[in-house]
Every structure is written in C-alpha cells, then in structure tokens.
C-alpha positions as CSV (number, residue, x, y, z in Angstrom):
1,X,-18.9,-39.4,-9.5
2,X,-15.8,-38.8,-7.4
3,X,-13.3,-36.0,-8.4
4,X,-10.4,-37.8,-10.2
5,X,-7.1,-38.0,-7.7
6,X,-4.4,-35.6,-9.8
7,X,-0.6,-36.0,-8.5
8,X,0.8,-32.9,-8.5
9,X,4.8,-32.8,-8.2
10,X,6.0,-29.5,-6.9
11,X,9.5,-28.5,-5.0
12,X,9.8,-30.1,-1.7
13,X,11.1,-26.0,-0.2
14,X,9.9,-22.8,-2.3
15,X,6.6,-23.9,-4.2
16,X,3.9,-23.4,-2.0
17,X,2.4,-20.5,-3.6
18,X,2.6,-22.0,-7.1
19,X,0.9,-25.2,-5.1
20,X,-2.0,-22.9,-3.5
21,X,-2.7,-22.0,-7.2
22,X,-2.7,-25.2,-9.0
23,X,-4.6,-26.7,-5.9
24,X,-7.3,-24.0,-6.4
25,X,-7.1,-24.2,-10.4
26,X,-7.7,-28.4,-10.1
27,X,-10.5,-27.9,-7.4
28,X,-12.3,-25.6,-9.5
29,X,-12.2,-27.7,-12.4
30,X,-13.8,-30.7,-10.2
31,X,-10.1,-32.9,-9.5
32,X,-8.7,-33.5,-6.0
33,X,-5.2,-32.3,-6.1
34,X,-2.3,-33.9,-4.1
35,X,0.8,-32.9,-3.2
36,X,4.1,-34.9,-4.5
37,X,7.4,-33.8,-3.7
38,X,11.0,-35.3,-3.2
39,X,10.4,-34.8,0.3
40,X,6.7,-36.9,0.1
41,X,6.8,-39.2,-3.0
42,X,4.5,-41.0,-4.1
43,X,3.3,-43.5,-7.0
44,X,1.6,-42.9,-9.9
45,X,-0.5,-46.3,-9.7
46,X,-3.4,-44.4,-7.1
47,X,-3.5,-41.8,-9.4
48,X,-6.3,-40.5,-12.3
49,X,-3.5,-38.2,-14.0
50,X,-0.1,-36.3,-13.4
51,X,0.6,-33.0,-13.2
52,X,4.5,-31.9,-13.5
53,X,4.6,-28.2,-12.7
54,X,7.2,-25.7,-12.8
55,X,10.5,-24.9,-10.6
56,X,14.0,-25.5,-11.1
57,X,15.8,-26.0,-14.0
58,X,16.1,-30.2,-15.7
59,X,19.6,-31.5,-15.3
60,X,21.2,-31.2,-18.7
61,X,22.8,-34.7,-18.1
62,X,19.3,-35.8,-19.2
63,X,19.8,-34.6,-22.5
64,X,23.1,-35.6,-23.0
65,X,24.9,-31.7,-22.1
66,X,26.9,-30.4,-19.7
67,X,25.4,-26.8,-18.0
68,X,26.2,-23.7,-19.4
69,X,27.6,-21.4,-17.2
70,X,25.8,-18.0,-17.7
71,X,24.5,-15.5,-15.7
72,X,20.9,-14.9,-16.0
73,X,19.1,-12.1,-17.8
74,X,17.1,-10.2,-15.3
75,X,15.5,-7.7,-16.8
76,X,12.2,-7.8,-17.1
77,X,9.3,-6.0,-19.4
78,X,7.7,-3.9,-16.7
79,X,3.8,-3.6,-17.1
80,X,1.9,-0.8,-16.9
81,X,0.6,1.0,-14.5
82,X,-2.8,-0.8,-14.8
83,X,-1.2,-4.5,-15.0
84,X,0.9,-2.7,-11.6
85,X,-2.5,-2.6,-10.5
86,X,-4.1,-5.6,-11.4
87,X,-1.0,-7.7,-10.5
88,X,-1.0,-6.3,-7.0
89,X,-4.4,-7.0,-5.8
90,X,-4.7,-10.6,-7.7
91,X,-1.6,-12.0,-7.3
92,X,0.3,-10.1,-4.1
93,X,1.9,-13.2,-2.6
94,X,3.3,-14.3,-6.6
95,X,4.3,-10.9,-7.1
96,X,6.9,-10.4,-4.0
97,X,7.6,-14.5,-4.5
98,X,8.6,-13.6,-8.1
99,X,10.4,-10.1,-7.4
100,X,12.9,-11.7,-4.8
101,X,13.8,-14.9,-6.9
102,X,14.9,-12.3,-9.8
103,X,17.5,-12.1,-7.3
104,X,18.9,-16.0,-8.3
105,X,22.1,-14.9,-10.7
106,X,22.9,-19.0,-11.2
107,X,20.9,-22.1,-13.0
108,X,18.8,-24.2,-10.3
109,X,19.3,-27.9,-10.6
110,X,17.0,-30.0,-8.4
111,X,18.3,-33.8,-9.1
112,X,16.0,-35.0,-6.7
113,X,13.1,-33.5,-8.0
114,X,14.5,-34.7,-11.7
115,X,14.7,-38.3,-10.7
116,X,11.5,-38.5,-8.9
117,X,9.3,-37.0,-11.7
118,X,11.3,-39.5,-14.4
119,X,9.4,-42.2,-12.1
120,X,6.4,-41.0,-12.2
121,X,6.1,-39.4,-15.5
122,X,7.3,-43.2,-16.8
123,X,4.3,-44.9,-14.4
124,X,2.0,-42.4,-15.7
125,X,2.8,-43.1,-19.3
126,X,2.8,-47.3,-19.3
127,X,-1.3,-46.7,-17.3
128,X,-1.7,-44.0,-20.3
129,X,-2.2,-41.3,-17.7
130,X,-3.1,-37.8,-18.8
131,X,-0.5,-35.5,-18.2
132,X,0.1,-32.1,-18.0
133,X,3.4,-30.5,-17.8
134,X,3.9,-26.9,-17.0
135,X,6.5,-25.1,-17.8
136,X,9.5,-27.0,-16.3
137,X,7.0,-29.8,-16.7
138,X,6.7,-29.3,-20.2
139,X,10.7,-29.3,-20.7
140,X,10.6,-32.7,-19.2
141,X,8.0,-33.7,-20.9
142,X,10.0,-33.3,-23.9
143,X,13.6,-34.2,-22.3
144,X,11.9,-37.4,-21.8
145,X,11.0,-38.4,-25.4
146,X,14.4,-38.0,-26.1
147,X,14.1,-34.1,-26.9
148,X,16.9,-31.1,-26.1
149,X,16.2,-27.5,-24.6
150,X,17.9,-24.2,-24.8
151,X,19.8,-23.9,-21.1
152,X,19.7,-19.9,-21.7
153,X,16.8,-18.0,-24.0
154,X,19.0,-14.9,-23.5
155,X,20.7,-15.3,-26.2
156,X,18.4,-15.7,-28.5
157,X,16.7,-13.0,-27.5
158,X,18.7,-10.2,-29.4
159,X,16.1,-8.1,-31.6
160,X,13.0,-9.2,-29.3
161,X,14.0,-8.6,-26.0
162,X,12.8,-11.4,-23.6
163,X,9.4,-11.2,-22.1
164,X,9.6,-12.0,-17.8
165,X,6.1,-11.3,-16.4
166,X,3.2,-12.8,-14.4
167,X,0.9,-11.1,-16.2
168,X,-0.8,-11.9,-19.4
169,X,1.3,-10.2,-22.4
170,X,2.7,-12.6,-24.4
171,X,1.1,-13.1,-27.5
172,X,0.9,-16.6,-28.8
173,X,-0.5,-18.6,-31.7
174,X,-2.3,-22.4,-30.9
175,X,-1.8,-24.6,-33.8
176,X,-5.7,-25.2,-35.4
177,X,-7.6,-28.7,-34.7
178,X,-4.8,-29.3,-32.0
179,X,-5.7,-30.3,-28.3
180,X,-4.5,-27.2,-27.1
181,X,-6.5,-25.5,-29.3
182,X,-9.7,-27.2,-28.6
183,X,-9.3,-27.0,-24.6
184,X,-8.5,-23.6,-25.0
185,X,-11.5,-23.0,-27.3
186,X,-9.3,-20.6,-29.6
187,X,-5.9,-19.9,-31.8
188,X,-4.3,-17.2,-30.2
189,X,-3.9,-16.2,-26.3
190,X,-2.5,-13.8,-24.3
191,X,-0.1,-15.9,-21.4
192,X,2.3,-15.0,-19.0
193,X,6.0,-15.4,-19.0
194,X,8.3,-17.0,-16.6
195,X,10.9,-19.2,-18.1
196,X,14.7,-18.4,-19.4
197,X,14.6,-22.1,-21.3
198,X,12.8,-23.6,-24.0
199,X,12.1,-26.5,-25.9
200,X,15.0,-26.9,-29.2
201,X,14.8,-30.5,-30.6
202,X,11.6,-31.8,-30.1
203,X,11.3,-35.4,-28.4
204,X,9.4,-38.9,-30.1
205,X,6.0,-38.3,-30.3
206,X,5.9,-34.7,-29.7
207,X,4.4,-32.0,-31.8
208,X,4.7,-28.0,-31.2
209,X,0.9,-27.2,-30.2
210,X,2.0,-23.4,-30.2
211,X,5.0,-20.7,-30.5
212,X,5.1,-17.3,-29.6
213,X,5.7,-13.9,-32.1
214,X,9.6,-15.0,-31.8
215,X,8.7,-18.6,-32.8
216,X,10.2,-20.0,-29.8
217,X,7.7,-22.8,-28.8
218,X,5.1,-22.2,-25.8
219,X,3.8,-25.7,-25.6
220,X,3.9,-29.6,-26.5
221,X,1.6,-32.0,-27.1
222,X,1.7,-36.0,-27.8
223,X,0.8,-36.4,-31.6
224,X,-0.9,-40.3,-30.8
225,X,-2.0,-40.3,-26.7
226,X,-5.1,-38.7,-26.1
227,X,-3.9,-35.9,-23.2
228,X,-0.2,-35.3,-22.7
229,X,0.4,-31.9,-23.3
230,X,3.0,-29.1,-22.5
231,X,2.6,-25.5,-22.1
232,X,5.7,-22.6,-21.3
233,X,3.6,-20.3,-19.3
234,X,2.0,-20.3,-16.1
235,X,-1.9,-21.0,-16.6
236,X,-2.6,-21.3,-13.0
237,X,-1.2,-17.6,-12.3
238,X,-4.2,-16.8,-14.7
239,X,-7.1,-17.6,-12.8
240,X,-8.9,-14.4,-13.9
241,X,-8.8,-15.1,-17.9
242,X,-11.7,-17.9,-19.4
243,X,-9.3,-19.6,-21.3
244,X,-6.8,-20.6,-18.6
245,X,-9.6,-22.3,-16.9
246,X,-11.1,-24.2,-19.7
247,X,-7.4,-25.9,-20.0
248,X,-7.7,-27.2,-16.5
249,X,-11.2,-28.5,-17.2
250,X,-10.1,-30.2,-20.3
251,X,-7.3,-32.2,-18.7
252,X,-9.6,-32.6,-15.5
253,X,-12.1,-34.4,-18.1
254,X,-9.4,-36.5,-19.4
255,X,-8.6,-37.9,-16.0
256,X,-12.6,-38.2,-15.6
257,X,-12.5,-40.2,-18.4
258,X,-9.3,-42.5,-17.6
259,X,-10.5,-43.0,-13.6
260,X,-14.3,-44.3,-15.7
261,X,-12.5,-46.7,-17.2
C-alpha cells in the first residue's frame, strides 16, 4: 500500500530544521510528509491526516484575550555535561537554532499561520482526519474547541522553576487506557521542553492525556474521535528514544487506516 499523504503545516521563514525532523520522523514511520505553509497552502481534501507543529505563539484574539505584555523568561535548566554531549552530536543544527531564538525577548504572533491552520484543522475535522498537534499545534488544537491557554508559564512557575531544554528531562505521567498511552506503549516518559504557554481551560471534546510533576498539562486528546491528539513537547527532537517513534507510527497507522477507507 501507498504511504498515507500527511500535511504538515510549519512557518513559511524559520522552521526548516523542525521540518527536516518531522519529515524524517513521518518517513520512518511509513507516511509521505508535505510541506504546508502560509507561503504554500494547501487543502486538507488530498490529504490522509494533519499534522500542526510548533512555532509562534496563537493569537489570543482566538480565545477571546487581549496579549499580555511580558518579557520572556529565559533561563534555562542547563544539562549536564553528558546531555552537553549528547545534545551536540545528535542535535547540532537544533541546538545553535534553539540557543539564538532564546534571544526573542517579545511574544511571536503569526496571524497568517493562525488563519491558515483554522482552515485546515476545520477541513481535516468534517473528513474526520487524524491529527496531531505539537506543541503550538496542540494549543490550537484546544483554542479551537473553544479552550484558553496561559500566554506566560513564567508565572506559574514560582517554586518549580521552568524546565527549557531539547533534551529529554521532563518527567511526565500518561493518563492509563488513554491513546497516548497506548501509542506510547507506557504511563510515564521522559520529554523535552520548549514551550513558555500551556493549555488552562480545556476546549469541547478534549481530555488531558498527560501533565507533568507541576501538573501543568503536556498533552490533549479528543475523548470521542479516534486520533486527535496534542502533545507539549517536541517528539520529533527525540528521534533517539523508542517511545517517541512509536507515537509517530501510531498516528501514521491512523492515517493508514482513514486513506483504506
């Protein structure tokens, strides 16, 4: 059988070493990625399933706010010097990518981005696409069932300092007998940590799949459809850990399953 046809929306300037990453997590798990952006739309009716990934931040205008005007917490949890190690040989290009956006002092809005992947995140869910949403994918995910997020973690962040790394330290518990949990194959994971907002109310439909030691919740999932899921973290920066994968191949097979059909 042909590989299922995944959309993949990423940011039209900035993205393409998240893209080379999702590209080779989807090929590896038998899909044939392609590239959406504001620059080069596209429609959701060619496609097998959606992929929203991460990026800028979602206009708070979608979720009835006005943005906060804050100045972003940059320090970071530095690893050790194994993960030093290990983060500079698998993930060099990510590393300096992620080292000189620290630099970005102000929220990103990207309305462009916002209205295109309202389109196809709204085409994808009349076909009852599978879709996976990645971290700013996963706040839309939710800011499209009607949800809220927190614009700024910082704050909440006062006796656990916040976590920023590419690297797998994160501790986090998967709800038991939820999709996450069965693609992932277990109830606890180590991820990475990328984000400075989070889901608050949840959206229609949506259930929290899994939370971190804090609480604050590190992915979403559709309590009726069979594969629209949310996760905080960056899975495709972890091509090195078992787990990671098997979540690619589990929303692969779903798309599998809708392009039999």
């Amino acid at each position: 059988m042909s590989r299922p046809a995944i959309g993949v929306s990423v940011p039209s300037e900035g993205g393409m070493p998240m893209w080379c990453f999702l590209w080779l997590s989807l090929r590896l798990a038998g899909a044939r990625p392609l590239r959406i952006t504001p620059d080069r739309p596209a429609s959701a009716e060619s496609l097998d399933g959606l992929l929203l990934s991460g990026g800028a931040d979602i206009s708070p205008s979608l979720y009835g706010e006005e943005p906060e005007h804050f100045l972003e917490d940059l320090k970071q949890s530095e690893p050790t010097l194994g993960g030093k190690i290990i983060g500079a040989l698998i993930f060099p290009l990510l590393y300096l990518l992620r080292r000189l956006s620290a630099l970005a002092r102000t929220p990103r809005l990207a309305p462009k981005r916002d209205e295109l992947e309202q389109r196809l995140l709204k085409e994808a869910l009349q076909r009852r696409l599978p879709v996976f949403g990645i971290c700013r994918g996963m706040q839309l995910l939710n800011v499209a069932e009607g949800g809220s997020l927190y614009q700024d973690i910082s704050a909440l962040a006062v006796e656990v300092p916040r976590m920023r790394t590419v690297l797998p330290r994160k501790l986090i518990a998967v709800e038991p007998g939820s999709h996450l949990a069965l693609a992932l194959g277990r109830t606890s994971a180590r991820v990475n940590a990328l984000h400075h907002q989070a889901v608050r109310d949840l959206g229609r439909g949506m259930a929290i799949a899994a939370r971190d030691e804090t609480g604050m919740v590190q992915a979403v999932e559709h309590t009726t459809e069979p594969f629209i899921l949310g996760v905080q973290w960056h899975p495709e920066f972890l091509p090195h850990k078992p787990e990671q994968r098997a979540l690619f191949r589990a929303f692969v097979e779903a798309c599998k399953k809708m392009k039999e059909e």
